[in-house]
VEXTOR-483759 format. One record per residue: residue number from 0; x, y, z of N, C-alpha, C, O, CB in turn; residue in one letter. Coordinates in pm, whole numbers, plus 50000, padded with zeros to 5 digits. Glycine has a CB too. Layout:
<r pos="NUM" n_px="X" n_py="Y" n_pz="Z" ca_px="X" ca_py="Y" ca_pz="Z" c_px="X" c_py="Y" c_pz="Z" o_px="X" o_py="Y" o_pz="Z" cb_px="X" cb_py="Y" cb_pz="Z" code="A"/>
...
***
This chain:
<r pos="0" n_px="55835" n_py="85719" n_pz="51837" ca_px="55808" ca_py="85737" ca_pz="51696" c_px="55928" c_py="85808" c_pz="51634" o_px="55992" o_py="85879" o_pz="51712" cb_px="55676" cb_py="85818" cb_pz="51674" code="X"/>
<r pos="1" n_px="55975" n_py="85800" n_pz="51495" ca_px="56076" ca_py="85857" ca_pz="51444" c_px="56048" c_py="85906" c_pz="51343" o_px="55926" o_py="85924" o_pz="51331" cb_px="56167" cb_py="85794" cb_pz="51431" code="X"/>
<r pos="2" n_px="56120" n_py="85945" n_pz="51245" ca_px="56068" ca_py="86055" ca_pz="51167" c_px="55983" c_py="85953" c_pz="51026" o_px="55874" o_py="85978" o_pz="50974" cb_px="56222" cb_py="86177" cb_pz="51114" code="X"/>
<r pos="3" n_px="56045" n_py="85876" n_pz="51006" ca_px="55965" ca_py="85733" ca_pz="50870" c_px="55841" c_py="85727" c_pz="50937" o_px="55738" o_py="85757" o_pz="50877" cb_px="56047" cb_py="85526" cb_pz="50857" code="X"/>
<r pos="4" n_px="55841" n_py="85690" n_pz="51054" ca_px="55670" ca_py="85654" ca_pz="51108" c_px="55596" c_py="85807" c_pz="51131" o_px="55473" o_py="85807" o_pz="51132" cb_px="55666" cb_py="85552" cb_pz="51292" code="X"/>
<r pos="5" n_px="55652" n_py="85905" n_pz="51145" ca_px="55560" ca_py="85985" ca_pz="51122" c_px="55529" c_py="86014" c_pz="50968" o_px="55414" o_py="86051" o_pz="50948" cb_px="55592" cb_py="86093" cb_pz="51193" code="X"/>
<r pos="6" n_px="55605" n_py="86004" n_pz="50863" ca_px="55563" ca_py="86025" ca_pz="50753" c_px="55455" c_py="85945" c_pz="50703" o_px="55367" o_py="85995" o_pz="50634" cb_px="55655" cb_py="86024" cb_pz="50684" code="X"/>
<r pos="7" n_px="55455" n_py="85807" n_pz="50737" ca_px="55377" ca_py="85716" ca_pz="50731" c_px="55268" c_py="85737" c_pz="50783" o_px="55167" o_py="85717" o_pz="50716" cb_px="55418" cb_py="85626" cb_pz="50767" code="X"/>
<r pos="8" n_px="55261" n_py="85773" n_pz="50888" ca_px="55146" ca_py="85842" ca_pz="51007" c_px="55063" c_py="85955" c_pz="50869" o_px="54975" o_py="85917" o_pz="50793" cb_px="55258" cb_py="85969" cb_pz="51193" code="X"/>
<r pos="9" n_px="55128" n_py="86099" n_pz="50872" ca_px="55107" ca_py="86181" ca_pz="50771" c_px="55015" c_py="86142" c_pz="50651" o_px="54893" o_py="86144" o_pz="50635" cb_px="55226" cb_py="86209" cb_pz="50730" code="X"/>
<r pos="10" n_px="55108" n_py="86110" n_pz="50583" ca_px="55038" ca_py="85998" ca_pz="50483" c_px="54934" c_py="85991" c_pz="50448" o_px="54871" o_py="86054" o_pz="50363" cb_px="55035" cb_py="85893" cb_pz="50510" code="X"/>
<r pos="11" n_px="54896" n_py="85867" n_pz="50550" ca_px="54770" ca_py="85786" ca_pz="50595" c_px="54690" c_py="85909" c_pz="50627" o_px="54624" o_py="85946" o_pz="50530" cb_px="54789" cb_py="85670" cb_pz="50731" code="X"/>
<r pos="12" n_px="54676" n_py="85994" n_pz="50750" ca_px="54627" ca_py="86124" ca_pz="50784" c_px="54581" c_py="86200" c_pz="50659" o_px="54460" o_py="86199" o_pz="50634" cb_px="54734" cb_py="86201" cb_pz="50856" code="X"/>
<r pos="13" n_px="54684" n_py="86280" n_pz="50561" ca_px="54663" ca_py="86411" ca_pz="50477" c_px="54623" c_py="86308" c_pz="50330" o_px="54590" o_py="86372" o_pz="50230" cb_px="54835" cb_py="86539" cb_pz="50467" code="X"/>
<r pos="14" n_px="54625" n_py="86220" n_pz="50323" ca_px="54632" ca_py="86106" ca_pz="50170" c_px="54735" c_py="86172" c_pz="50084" o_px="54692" o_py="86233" o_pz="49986" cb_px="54464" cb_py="86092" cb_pz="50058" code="X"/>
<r pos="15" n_px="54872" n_py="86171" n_pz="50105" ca_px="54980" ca_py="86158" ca_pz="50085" c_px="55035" c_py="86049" c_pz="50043" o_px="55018" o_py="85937" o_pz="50088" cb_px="55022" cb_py="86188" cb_pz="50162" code="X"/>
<r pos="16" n_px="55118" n_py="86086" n_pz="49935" ca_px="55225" ca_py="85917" ca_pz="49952" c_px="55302" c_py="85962" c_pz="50047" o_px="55319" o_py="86081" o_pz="50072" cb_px="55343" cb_py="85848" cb_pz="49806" code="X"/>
<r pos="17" n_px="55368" n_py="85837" n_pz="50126" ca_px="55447" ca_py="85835" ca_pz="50182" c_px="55590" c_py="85917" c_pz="50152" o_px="55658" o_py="85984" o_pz="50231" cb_px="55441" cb_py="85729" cb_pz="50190" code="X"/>
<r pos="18" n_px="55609" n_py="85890" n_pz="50024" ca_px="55698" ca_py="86011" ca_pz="49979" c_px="55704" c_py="86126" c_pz="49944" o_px="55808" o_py="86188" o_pz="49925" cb_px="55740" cb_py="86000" cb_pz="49917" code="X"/>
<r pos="19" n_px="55602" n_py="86163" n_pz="49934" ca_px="55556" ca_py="86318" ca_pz="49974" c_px="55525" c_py="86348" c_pz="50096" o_px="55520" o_py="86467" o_pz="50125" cb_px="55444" cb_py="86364" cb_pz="49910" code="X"/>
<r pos="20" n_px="55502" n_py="86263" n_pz="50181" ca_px="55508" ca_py="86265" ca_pz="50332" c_px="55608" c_py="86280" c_pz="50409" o_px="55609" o_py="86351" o_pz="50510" cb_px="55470" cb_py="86174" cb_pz="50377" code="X"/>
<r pos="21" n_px="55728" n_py="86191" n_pz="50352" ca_px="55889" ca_py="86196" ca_pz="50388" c_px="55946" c_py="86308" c_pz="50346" o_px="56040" o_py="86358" o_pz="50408" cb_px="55973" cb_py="86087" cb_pz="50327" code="X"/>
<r pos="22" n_px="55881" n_py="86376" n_pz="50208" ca_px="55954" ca_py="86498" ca_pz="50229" c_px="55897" c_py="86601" c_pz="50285" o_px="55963" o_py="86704" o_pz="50303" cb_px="55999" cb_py="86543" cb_pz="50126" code="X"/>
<r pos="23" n_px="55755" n_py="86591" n_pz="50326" ca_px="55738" ca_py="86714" ca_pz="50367" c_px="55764" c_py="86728" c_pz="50559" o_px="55776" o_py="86811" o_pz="50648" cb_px="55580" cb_py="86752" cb_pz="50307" code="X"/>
<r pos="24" n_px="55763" n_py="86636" n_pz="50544" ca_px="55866" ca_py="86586" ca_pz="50713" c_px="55995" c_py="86671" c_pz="50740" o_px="56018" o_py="86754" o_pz="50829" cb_px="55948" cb_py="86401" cb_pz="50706" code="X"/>
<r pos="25" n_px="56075" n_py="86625" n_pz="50634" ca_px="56225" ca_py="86647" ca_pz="50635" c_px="56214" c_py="86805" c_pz="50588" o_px="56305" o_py="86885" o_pz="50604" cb_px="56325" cb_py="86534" cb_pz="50521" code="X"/>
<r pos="26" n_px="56072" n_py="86841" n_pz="50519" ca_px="56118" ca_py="86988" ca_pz="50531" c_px="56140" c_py="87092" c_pz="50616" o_px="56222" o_py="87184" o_pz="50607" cb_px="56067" cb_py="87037" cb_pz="50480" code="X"/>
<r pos="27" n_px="56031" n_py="87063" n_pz="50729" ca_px="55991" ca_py="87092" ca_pz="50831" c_px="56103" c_py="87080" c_pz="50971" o_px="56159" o_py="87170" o_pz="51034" cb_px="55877" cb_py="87015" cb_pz="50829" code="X"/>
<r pos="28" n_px="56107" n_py="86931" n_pz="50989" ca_px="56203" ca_py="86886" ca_pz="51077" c_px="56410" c_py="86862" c_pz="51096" o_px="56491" o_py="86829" o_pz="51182" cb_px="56139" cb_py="86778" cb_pz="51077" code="X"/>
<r pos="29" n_px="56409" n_py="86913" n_pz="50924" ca_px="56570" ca_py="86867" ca_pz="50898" c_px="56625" c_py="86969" c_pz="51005" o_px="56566" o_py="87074" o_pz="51033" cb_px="56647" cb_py="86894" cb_pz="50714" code="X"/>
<r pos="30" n_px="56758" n_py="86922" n_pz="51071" ca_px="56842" ca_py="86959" ca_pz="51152" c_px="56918" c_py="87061" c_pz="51088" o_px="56966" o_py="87156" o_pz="51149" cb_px="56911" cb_py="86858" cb_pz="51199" code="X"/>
<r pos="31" n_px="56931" n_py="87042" n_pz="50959" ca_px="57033" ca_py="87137" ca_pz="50897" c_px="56960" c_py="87239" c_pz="50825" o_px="56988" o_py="87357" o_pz="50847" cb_px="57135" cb_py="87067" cb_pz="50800" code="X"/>
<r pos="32" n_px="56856" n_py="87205" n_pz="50728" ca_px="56788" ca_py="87286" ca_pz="50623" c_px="56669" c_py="87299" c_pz="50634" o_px="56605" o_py="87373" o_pz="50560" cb_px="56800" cb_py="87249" cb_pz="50506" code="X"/>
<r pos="33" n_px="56629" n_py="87244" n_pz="50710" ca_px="56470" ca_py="87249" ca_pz="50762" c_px="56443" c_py="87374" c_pz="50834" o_px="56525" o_py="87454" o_pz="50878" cb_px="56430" cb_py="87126" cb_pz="50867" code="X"/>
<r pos="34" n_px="56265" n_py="87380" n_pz="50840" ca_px="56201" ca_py="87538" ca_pz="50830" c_px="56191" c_py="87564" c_pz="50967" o_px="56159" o_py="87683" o_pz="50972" cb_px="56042" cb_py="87561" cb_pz="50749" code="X"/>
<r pos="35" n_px="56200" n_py="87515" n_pz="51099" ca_px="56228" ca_py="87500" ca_pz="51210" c_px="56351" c_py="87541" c_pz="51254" o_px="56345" o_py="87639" o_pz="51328" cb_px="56209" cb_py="87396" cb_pz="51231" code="X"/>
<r pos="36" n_px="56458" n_py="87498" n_pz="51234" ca_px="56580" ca_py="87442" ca_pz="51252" c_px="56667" c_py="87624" c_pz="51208" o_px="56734" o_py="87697" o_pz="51280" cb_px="56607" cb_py="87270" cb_pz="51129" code="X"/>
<r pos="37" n_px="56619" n_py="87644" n_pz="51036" ca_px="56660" ca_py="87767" ca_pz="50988" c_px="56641" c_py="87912" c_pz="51056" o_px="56724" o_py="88002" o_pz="51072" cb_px="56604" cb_py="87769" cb_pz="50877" code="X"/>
<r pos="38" n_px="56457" n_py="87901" n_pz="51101" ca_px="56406" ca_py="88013" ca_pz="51154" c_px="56497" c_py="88048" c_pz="51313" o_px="56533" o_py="88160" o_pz="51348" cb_px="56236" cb_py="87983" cb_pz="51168" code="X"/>
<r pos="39" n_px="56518" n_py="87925" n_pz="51386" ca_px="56584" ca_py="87942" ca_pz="51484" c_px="56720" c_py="87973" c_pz="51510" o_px="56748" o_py="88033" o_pz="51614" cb_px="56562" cb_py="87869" cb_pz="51527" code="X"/>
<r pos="40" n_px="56817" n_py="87935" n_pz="51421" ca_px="56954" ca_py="87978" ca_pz="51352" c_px="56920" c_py="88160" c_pz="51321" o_px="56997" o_py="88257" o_pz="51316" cb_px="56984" cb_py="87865" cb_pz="51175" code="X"/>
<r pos="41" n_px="56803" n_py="88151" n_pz="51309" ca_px="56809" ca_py="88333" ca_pz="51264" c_px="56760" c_py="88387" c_pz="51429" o_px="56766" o_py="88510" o_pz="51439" cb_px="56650" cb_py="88400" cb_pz="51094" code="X"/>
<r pos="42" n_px="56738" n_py="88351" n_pz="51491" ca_px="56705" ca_py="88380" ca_pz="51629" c_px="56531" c_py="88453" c_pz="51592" o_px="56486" o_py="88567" o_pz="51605" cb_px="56846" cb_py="88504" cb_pz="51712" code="X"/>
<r pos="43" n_px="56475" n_py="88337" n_pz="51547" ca_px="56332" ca_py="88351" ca_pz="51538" c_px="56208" c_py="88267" c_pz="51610" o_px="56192" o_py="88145" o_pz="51613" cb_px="56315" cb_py="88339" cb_pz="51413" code="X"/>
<r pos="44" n_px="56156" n_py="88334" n_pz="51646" ca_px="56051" ca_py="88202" ca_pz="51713" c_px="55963" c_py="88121" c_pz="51591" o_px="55952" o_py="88154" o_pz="51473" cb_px="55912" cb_py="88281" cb_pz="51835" code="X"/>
<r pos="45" n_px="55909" n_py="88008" n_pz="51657" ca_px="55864" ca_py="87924" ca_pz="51547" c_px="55710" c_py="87901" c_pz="51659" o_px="55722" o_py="87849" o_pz="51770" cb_px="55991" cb_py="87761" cb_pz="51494" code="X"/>
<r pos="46" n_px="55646" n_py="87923" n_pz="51634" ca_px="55500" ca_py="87941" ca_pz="51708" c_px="55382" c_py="87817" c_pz="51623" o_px="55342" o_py="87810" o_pz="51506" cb_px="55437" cb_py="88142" cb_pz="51678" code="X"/>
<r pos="47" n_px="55361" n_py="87751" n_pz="51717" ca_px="55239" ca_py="87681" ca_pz="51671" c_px="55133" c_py="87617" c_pz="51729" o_px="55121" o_py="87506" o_pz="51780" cb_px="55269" cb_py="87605" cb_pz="51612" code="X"/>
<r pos="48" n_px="55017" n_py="87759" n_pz="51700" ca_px="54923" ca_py="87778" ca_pz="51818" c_px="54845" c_py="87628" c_pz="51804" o_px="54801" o_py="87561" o_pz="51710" cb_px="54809" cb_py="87931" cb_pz="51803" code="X"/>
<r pos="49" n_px="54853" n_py="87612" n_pz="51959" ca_px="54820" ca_py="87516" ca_pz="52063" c_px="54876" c_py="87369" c_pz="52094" o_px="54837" o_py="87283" o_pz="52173" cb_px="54701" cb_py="87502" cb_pz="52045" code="X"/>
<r pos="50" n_px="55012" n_py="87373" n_pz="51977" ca_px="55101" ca_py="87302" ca_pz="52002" c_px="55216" c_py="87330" c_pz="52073" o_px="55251" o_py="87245" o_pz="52155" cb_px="55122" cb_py="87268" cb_pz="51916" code="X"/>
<r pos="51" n_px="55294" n_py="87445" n_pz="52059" ca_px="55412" ca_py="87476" ca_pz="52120" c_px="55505" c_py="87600" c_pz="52053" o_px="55515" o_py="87637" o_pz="51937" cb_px="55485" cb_py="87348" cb_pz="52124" code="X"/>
<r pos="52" n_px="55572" n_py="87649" n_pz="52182" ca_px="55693" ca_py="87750" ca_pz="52030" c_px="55795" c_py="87689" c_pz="52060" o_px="55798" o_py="87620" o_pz="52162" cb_px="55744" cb_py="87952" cb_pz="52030" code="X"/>
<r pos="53" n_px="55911" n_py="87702" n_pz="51969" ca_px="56045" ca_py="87666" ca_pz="51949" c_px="56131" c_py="87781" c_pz="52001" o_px="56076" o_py="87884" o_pz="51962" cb_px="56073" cb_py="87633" cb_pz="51801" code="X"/>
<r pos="54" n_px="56204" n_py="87801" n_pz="52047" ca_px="56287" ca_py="87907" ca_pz="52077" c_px="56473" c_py="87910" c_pz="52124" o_px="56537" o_py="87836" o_pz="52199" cb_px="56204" cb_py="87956" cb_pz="52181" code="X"/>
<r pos="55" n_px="56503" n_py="87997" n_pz="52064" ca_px="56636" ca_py="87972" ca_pz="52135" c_px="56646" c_py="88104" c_pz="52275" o_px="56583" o_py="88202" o_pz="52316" cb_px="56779" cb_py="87992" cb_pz="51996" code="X"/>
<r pos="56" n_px="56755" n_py="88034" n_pz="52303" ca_px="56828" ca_py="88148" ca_pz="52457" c_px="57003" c_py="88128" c_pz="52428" o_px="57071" o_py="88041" o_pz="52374" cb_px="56777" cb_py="88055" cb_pz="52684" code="X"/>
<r pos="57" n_px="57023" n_py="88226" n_pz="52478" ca_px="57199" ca_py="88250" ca_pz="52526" c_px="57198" c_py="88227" c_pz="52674" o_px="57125" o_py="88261" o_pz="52768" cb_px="57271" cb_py="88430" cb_pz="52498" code="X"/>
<r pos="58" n_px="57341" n_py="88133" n_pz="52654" ca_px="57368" ca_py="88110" ca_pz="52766" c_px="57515" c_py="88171" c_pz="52804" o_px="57612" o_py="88153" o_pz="52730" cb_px="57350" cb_py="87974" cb_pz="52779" code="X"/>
<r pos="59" n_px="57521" n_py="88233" n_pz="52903" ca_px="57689" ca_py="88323" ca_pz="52926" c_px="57774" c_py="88214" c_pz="52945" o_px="57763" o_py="88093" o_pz="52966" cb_px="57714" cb_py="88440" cb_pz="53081" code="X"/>
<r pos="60" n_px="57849" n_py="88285" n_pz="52932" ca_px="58049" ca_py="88217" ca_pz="52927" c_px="58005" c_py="88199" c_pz="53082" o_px="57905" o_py="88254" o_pz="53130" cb_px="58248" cb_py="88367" cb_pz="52879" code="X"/>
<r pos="61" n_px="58089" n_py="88118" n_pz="53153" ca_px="58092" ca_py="88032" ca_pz="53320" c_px="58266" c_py="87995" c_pz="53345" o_px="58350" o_py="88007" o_pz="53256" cb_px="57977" cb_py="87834" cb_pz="53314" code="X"/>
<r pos="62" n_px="58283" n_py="87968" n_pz="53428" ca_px="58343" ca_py="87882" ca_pz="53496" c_px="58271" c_py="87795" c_pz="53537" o_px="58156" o_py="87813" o_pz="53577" cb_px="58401" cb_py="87924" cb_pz="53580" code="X"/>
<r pos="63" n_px="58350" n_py="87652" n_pz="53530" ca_px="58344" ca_py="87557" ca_pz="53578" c_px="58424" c_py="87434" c_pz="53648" o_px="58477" o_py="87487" o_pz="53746" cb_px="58302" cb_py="87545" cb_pz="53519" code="X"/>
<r pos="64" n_px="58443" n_py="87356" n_pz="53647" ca_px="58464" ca_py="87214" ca_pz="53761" c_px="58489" c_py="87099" c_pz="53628" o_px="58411" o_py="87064" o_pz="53540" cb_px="58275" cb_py="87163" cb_pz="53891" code="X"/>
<r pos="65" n_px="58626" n_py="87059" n_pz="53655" ca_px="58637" ca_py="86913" ca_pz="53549" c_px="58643" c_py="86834" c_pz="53689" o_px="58713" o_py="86855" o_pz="53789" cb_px="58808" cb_py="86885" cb_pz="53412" code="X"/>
<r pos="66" n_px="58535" n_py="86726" n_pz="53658" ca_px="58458" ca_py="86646" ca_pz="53766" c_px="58611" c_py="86553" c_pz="53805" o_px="58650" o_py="86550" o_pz="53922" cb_px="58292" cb_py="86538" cb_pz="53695" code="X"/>
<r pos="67" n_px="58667" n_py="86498" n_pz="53722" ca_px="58784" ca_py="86428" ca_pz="53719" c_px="58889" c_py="86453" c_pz="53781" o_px="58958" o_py="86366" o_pz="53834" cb_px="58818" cb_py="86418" cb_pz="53624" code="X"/>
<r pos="68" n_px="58914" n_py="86584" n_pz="53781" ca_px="59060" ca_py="86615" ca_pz="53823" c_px="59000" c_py="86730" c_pz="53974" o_px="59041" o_py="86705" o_pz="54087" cb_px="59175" cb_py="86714" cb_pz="53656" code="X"/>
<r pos="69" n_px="58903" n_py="86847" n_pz="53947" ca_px="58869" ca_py="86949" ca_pz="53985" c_px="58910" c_py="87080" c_pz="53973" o_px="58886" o_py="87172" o_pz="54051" cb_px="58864" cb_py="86929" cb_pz="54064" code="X"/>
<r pos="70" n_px="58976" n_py="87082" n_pz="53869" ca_px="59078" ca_py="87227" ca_pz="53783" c_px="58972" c_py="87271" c_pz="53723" o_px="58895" o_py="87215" o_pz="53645" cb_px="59222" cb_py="87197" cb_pz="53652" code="X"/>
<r pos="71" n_px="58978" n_py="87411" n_pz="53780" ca_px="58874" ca_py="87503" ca_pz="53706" c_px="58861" c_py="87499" c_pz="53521" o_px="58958" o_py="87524" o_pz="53450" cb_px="58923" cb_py="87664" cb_pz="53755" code="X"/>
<r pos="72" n_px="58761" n_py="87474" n_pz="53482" ca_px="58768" ca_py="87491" ca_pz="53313" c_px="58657" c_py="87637" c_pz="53286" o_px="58563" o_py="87676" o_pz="53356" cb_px="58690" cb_py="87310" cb_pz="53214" code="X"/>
<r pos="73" n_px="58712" n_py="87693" n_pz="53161" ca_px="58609" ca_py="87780" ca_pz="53119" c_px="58497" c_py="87671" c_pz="53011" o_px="58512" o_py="87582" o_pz="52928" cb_px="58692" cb_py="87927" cb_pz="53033" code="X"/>
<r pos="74" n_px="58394" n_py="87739" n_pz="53069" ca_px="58305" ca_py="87724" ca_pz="52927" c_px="58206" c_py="87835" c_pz="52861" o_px="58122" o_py="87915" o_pz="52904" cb_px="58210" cb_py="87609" cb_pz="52948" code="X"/>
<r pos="75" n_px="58263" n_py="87797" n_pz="52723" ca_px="58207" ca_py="87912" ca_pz="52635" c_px="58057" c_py="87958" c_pz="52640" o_px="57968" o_py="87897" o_pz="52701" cb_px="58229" cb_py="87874" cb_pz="52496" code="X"/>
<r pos="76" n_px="58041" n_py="88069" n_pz="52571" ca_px="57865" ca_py="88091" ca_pz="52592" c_px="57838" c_py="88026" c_pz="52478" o_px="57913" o_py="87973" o_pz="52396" cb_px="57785" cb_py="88260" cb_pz="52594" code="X"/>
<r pos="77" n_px="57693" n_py="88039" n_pz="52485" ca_px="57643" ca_py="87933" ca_pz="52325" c_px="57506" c_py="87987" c_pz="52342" o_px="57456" o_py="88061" o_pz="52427" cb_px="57649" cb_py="87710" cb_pz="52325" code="X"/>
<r pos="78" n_px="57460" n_py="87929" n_pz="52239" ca_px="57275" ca_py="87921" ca_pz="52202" c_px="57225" c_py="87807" c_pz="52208" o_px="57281" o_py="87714" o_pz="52151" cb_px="57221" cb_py="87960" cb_pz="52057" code="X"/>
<r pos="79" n_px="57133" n_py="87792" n_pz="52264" ca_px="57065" ca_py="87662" ca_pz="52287" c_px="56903" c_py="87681" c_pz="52250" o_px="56839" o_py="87785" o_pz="52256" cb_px="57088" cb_py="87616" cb_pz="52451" code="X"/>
<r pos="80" n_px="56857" n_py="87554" n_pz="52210" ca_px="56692" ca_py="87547" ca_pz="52203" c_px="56638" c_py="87536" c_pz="52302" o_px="56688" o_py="87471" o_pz="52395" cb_px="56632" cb_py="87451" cb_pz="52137" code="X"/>
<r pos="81" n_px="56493" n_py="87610" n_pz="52311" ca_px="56380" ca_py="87590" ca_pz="52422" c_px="56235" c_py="87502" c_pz="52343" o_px="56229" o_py="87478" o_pz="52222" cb_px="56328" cb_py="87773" cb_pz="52488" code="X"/>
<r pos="82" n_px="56181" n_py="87484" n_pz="52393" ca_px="56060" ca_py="87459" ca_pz="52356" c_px="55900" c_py="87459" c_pz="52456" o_px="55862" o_py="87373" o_pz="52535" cb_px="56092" cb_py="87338" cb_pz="52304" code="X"/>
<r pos="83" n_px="55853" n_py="87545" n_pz="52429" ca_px="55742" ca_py="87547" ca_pz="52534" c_px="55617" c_py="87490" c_pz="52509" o_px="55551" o_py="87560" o_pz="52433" cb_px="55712" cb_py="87673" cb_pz="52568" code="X"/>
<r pos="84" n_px="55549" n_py="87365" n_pz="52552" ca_px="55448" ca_py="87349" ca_pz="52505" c_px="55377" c_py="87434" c_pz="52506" o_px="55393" o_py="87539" o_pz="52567" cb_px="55405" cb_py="87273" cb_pz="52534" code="X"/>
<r pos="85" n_px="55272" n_py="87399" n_pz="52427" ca_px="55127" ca_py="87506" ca_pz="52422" c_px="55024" c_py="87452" c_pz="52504" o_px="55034" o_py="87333" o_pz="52535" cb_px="55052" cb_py="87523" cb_pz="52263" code="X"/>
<r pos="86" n_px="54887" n_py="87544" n_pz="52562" ca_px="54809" ca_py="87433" ca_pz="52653" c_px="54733" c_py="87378" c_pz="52593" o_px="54696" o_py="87285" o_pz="52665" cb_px="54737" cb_py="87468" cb_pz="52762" code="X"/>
<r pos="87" n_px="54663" n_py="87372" n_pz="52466" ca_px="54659" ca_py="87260" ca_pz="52425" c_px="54707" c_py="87136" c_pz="52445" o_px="54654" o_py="87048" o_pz="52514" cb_px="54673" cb_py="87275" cb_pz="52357" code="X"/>
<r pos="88" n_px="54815" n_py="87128" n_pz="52379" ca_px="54891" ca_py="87006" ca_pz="52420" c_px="54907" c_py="86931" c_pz="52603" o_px="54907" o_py="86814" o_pz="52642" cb_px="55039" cb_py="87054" cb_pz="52366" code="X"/>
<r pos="89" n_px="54917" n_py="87051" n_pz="52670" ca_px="54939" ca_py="86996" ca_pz="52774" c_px="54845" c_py="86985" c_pz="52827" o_px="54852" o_py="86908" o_pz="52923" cb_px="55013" cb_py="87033" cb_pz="52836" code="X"/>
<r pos="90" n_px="54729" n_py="87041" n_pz="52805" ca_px="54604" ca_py="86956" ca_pz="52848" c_px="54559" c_py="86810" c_pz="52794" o_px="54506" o_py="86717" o_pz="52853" cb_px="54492" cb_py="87037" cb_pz="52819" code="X"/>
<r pos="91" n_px="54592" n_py="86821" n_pz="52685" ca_px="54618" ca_py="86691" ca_pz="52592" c_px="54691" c_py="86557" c_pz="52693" o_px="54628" o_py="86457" o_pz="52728" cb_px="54742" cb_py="86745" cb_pz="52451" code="X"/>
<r pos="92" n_px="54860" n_py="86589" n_pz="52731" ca_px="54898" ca_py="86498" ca_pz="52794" c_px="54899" c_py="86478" c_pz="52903" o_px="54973" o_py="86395" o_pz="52956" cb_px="54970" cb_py="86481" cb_pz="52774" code="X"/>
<r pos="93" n_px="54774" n_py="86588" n_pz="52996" ca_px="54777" ca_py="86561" ca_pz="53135" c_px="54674" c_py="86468" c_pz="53099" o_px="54673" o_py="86385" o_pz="53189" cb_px="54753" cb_py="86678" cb_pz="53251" code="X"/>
<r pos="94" n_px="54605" n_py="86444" n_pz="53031" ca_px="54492" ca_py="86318" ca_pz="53054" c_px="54507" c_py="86248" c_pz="53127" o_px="54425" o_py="86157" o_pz="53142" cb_px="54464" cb_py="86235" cb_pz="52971" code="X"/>
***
């Protein structure tokens, strides 16, 4: 599913137009400006009981291995996303 068919999905679901569905999608889900996306850029959790939280982690600076040659490379630390389902859900998809 992608983000049009869930709005469509939505929609149909909340009796939405579709374009009030598309945006309230993209408010939620945008990569850049979206309410997800923002909270986690602030190093916030995004919690949504019995679906899942969103979360970020730091990952340290490393050494590493260029597979190609085998000359040590550094790599930088960074932030990355987690996501933990909730058991809801995963009782949901152990069905």
């Amino acid at each position: 599913m992608n983000k049009s068919e869930l709005a469509v999905k939505l929609a149909k679901k909340a009796g939405l137009t579709q374009a009030k569905a598309a945006e309230v999608v993209d408010a939620i889900f945008n990569a850049n400006k979206g309410i997800i996306a923002v909270e986690l850029d602030a190093d916030r959790k995004v919690t949504v009981p019995g679906f899942g939280t969103f979360a970020t982690r730091k990952r340290k600076a490393r050494e590493g291995r260029n597979p190609a040659t085998g000359t040590a490379i550094k790599i930088p630390a960074r932030k990355y996303v987690t996501f933990k389902p909730g058991k809801t859900l995963k009782d949901k998809v152990a069905k």
